[in-house]
C-alpha positions as CSV (number, residue, x, y, z in Angstrom):
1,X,-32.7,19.4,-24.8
2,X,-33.0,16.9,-22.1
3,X,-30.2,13.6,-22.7
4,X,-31.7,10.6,-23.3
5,X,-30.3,7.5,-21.5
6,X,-30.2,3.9,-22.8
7,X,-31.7,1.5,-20.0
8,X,-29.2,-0.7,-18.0
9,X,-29.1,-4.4,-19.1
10,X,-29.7,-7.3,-16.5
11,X,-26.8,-9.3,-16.2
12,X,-26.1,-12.9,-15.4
13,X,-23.5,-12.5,-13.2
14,X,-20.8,-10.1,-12.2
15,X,-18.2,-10.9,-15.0
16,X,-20.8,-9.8,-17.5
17,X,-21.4,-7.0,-16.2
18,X,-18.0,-6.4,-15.8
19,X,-17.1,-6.9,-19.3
20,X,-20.4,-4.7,-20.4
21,X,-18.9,-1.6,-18.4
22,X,-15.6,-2.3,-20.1
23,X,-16.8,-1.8,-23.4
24,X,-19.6,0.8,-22.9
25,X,-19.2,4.5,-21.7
26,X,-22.0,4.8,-18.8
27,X,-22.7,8.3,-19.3
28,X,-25.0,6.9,-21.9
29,X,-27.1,5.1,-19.3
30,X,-26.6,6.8,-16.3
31,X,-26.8,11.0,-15.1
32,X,-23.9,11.4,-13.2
33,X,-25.2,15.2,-12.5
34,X,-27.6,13.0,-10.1
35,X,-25.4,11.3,-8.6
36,X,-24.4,11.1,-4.9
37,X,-20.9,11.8,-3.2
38,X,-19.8,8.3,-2.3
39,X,-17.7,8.4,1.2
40,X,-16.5,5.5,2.7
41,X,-14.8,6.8,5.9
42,X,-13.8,3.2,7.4
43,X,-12.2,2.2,3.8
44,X,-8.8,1.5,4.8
45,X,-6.2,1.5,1.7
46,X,-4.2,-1.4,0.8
47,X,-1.2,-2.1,2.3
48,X,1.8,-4.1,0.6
49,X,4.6,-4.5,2.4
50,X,8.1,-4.3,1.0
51,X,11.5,-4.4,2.3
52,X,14.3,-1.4,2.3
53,X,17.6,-1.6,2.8
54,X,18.8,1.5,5.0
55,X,21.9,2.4,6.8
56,X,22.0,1.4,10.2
57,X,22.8,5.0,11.2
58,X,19.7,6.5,9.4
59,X,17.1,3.7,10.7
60,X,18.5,4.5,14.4
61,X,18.2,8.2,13.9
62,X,14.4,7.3,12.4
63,X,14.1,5.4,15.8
64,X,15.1,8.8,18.3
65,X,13.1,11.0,16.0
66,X,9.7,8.5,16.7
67,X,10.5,8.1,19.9
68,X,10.7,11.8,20.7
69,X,7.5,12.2,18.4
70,X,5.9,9.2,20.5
71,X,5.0,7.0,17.1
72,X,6.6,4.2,15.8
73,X,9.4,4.7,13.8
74,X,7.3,3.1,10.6
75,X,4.8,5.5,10.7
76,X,6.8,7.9,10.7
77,X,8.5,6.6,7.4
78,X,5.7,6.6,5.5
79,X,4.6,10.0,7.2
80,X,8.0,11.7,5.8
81,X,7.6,9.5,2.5
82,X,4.1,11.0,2.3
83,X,5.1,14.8,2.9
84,X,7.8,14.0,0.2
85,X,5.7,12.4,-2.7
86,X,3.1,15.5,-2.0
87,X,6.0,17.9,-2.4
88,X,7.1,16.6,-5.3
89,X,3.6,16.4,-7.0
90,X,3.0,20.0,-6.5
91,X,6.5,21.0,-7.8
92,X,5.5,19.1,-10.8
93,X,2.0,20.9,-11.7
């Protein structure tokens, strides 16, 4: 038997619609099984910048590794914290 799907209401603005979704399961008005991959390849993530404290030693070793890799030595933080966190994540499962 073929689901049956309530019909979308209109909505004033975008805070009621918000609050609509918030309180109503949309698998009731919407068939998901129709639905479209969404990709949004130039969808860059949010950044937020923090600060570390590291010892001078390690930050200058970071420094010769980049330089010898030919990226800057941020990147390649957040390439190793990366590889790390992913490690860790498949340890876990």
């Amino acid at each position: 038997m073929k689901k049956k799907f309530k019909k979308v209401p209109s909505f004033k603005n975008e805070s009621e619609e918000r609050e609509f979704w918030a309180n109503h399961d949309s698998s009731d008005y919407i068939d998901w099984s129709k639905a479209d991959k969404a990709a949004f390849p130039s969808l860059k993530p949010s950044l937020k910048s923090i600060s570390i404290r590291l010892p001078e030693s390690m930050l200058e070793q970071l420094k010769v590794i980049a330089n010898k890799k030919d990226v800057p030595y941020q990147s390649l933080v957040k390439f190793y914290l990366s590889e790390k966190i992913h490690e860790e994540l498949e340890v876990g499962v």
